[in-house]
Structure formats: structure tokens, C-alpha cells
Backbone as XML, in Angstrom:
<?xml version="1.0"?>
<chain id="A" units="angstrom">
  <residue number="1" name="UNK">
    <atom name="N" x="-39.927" y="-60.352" z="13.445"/>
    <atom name="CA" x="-41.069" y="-60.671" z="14.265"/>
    <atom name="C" x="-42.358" y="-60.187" z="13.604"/>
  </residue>
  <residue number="2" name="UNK">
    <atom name="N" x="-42.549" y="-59.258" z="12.710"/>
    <atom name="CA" x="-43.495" y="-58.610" z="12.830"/>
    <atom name="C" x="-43.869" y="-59.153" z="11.310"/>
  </residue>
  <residue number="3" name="UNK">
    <atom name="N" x="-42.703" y="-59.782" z="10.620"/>
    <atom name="CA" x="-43.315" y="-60.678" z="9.270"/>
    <atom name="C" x="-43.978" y="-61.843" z="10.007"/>
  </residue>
  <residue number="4" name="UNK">
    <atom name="N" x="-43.645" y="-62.001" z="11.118"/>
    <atom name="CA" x="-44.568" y="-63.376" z="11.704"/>
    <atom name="C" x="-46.157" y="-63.249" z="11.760"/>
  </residue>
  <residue number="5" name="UNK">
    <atom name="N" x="-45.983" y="-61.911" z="12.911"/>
    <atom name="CA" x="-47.165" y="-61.499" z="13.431"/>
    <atom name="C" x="-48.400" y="-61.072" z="11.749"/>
  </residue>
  <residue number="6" name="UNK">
    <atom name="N" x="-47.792" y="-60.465" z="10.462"/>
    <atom name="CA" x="-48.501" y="-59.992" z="9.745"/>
    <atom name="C" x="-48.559" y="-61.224" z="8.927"/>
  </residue>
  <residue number="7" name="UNK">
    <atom name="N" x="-48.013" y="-62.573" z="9.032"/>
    <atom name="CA" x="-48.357" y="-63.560" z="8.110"/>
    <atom name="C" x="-49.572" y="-64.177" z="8.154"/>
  </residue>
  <residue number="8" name="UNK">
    <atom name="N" x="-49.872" y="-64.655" z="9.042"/>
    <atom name="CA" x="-51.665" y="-64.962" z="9.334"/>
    <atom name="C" x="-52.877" y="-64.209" z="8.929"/>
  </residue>
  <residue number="9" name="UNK">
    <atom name="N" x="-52.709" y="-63.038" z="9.305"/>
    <atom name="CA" x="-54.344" y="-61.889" z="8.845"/>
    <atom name="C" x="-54.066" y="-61.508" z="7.277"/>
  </residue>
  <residue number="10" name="UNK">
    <atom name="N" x="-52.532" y="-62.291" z="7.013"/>
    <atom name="CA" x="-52.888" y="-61.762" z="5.340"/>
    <atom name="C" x="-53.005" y="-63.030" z="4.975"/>
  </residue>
  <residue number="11" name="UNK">
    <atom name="N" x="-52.591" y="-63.971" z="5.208"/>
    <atom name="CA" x="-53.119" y="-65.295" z="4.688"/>
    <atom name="C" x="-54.882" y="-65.635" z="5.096"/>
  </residue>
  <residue number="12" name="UNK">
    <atom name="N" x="-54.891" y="-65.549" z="5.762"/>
    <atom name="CA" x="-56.340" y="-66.166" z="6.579"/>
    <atom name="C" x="-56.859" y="-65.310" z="7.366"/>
  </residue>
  <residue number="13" name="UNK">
    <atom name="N" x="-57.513" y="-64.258" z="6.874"/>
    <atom name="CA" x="-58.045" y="-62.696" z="7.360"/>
    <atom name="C" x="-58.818" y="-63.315" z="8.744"/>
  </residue>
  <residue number="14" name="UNK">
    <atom name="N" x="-60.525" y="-64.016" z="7.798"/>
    <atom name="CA" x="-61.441" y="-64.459" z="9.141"/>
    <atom name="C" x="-60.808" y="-65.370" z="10.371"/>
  </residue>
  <residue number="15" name="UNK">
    <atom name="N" x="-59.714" y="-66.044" z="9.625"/>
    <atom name="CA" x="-59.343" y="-67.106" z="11.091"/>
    <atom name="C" x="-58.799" y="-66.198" z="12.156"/>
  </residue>
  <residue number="16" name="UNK">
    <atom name="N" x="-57.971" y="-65.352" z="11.638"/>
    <atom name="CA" x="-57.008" y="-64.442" z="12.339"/>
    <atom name="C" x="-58.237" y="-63.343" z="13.247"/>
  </residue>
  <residue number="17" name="UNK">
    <atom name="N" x="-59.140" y="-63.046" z="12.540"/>
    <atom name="CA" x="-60.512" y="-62.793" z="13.105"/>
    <atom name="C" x="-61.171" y="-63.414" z="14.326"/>
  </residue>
  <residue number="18" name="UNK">
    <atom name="N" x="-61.214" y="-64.298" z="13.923"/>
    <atom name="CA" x="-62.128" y="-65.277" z="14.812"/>
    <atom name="C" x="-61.294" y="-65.476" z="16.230"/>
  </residue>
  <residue number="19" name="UNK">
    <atom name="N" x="-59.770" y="-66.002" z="15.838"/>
    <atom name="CA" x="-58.986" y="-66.198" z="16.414"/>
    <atom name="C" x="-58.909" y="-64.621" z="17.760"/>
  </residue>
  <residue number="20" name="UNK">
    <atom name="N" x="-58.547" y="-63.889" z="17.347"/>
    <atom name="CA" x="-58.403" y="-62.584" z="17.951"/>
    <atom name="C" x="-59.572" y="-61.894" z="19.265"/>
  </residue>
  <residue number="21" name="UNK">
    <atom name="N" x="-61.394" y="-62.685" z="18.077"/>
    <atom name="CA" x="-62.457" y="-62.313" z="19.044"/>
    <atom name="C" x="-62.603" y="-63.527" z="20.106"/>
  </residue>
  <residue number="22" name="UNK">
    <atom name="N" x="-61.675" y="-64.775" z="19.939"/>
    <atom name="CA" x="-61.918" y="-65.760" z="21.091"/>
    <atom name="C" x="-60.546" y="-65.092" z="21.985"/>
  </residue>
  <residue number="23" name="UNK">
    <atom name="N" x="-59.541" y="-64.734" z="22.058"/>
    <atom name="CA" x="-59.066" y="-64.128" z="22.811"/>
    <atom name="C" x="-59.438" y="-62.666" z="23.776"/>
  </residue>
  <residue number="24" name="UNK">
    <atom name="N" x="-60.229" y="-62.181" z="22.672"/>
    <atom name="CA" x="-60.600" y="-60.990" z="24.114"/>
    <atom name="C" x="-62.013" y="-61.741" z="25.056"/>
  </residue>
  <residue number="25" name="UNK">
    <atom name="N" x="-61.815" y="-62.785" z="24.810"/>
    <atom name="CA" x="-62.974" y="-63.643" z="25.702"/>
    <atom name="C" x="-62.479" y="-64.413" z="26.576"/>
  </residue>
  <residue number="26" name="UNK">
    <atom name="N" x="-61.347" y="-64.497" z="26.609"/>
    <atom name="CA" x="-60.064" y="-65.175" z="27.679"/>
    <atom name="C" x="-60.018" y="-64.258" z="28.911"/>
  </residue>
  <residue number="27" name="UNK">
    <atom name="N" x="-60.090" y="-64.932" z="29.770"/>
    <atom name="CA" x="-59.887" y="-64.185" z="31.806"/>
    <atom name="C" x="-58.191" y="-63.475" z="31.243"/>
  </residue>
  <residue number="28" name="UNK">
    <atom name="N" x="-57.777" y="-63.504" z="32.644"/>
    <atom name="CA" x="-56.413" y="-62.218" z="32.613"/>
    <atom name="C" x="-55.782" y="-63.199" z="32.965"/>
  </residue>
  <residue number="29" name="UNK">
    <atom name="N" x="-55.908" y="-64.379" z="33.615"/>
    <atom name="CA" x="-54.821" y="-65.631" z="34.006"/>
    <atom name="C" x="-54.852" y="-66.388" z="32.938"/>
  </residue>
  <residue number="30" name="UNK">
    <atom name="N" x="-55.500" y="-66.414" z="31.652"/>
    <atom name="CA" x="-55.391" y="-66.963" z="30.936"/>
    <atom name="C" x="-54.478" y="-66.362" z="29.778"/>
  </residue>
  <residue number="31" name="UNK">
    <atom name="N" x="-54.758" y="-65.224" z="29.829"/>
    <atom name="CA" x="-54.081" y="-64.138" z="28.274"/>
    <atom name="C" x="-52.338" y="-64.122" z="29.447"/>
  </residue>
  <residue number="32" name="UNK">
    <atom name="N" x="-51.952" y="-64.091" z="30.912"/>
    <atom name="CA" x="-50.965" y="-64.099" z="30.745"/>
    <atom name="C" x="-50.097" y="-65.219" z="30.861"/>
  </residue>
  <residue number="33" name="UNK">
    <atom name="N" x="-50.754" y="-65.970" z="30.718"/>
    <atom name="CA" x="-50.176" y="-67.758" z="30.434"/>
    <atom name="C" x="-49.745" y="-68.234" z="29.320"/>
  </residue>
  <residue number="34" name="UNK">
    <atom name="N" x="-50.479" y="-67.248" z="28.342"/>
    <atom name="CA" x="-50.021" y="-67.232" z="26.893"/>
    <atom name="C" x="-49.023" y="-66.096" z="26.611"/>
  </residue>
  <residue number="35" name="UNK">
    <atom name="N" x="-49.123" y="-65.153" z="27.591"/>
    <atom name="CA" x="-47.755" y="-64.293" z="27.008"/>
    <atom name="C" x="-46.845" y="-64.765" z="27.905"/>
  </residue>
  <residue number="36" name="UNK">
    <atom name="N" x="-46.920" y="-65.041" z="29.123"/>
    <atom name="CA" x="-45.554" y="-65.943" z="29.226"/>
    <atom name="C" x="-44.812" y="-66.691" z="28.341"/>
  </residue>
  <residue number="37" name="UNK">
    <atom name="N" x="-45.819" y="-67.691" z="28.374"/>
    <atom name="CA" x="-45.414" y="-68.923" z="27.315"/>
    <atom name="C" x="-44.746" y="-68.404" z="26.437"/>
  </residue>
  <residue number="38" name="UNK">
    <atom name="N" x="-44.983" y="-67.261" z="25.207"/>
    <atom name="CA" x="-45.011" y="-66.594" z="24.190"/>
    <atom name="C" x="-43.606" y="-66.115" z="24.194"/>
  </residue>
  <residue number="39" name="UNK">
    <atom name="N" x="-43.340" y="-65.164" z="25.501"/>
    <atom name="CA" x="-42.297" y="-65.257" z="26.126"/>
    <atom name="C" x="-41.059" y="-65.925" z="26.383"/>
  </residue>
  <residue number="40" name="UNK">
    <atom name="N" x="-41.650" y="-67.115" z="26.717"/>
    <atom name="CA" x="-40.313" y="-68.064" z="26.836"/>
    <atom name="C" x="-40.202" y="-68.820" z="25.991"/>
  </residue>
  <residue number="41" name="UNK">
    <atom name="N" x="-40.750" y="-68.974" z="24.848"/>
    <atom name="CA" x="-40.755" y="-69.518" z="23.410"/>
    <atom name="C" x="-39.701" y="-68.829" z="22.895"/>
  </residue>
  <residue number="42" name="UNK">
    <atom name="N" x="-39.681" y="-67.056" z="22.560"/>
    <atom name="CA" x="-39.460" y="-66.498" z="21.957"/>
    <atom name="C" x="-37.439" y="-66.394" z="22.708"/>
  </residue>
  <residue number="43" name="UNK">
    <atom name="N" x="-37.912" y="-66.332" z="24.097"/>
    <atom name="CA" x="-36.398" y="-66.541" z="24.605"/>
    <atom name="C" x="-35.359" y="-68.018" z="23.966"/>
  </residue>
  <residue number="44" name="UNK">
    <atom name="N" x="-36.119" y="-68.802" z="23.869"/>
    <atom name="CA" x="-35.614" y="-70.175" z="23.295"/>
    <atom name="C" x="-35.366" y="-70.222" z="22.169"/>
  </residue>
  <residue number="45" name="UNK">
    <atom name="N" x="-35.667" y="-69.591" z="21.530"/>
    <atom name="CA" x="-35.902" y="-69.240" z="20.075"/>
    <atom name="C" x="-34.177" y="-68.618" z="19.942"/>
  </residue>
  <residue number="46" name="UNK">
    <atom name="N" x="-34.693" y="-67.550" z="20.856"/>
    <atom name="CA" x="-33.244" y="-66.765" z="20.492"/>
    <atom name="C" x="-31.845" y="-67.341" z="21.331"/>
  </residue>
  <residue number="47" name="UNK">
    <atom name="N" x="-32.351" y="-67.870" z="22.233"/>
    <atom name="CA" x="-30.657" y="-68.857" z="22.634"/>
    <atom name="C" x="-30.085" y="-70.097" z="21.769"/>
  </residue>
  <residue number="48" name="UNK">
    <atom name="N" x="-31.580" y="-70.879" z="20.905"/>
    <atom name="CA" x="-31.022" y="-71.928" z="19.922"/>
    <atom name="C" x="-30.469" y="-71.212" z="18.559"/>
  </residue>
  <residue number="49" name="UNK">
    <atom name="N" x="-30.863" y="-69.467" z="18.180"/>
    <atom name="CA" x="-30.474" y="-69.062" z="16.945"/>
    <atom name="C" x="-28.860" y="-68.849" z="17.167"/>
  </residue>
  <residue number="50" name="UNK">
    <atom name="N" x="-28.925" y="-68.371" z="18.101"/>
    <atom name="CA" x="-27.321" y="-67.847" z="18.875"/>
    <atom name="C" x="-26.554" y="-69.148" z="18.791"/>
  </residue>
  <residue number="51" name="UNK">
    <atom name="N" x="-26.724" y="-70.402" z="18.743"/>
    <atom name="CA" x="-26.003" y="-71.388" z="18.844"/>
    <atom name="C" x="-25.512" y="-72.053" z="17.538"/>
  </residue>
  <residue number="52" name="UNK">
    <atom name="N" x="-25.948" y="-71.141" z="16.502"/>
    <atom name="CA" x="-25.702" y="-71.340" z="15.068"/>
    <atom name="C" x="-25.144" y="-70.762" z="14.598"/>
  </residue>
</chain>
């Protein structure tokens, strides 16, 4: 997970930048709509790896 999370700010420092300062500009129903989501991505993720 965390080669995921560190692949972007070392590829593309400012996007990962930019990206980061438009999120702390997001309401609280918005940032947890994305960690849901994020959430149930990451659950799907791991029930289709399990099926291999």
C-alpha cells in the first residue's frame, strides 16, 4: 500500500501538491465519501486478489 501511496509525490511532486491543497479545501461530507469509496475499493481489491 504504501508503494502506492509514495508513487505519485515521487513521480509528480507539484501535482501530488496541488492535489493534496485542493483536498484540505473539501467539506467533511466530501473527504468522507472519498474514504469510503477508498474503502470499498480497497475491500474489492482484496476479495478479487483472494480469488487468484
Amino acid at each position: 500500500m504504501l508503494v502506492f501511496e509514495g508513487l505519485l509525490p515521487f513521480v509528480a511532486p507539484s501535482a501530488w501538491r496541488e492535489a493534496f491543497r485542493k483536498a484540505t479545501e473539501l467539506g467533511d461530507g466530501q473527504l468522507r465519501f472519498i474514504g469510503l469509496s477508498t474503502m470499498i475499493v480497497g475491500v474489492l481489491l482484496l476479495i478479487v486478489s483472494r480469488s487468484f
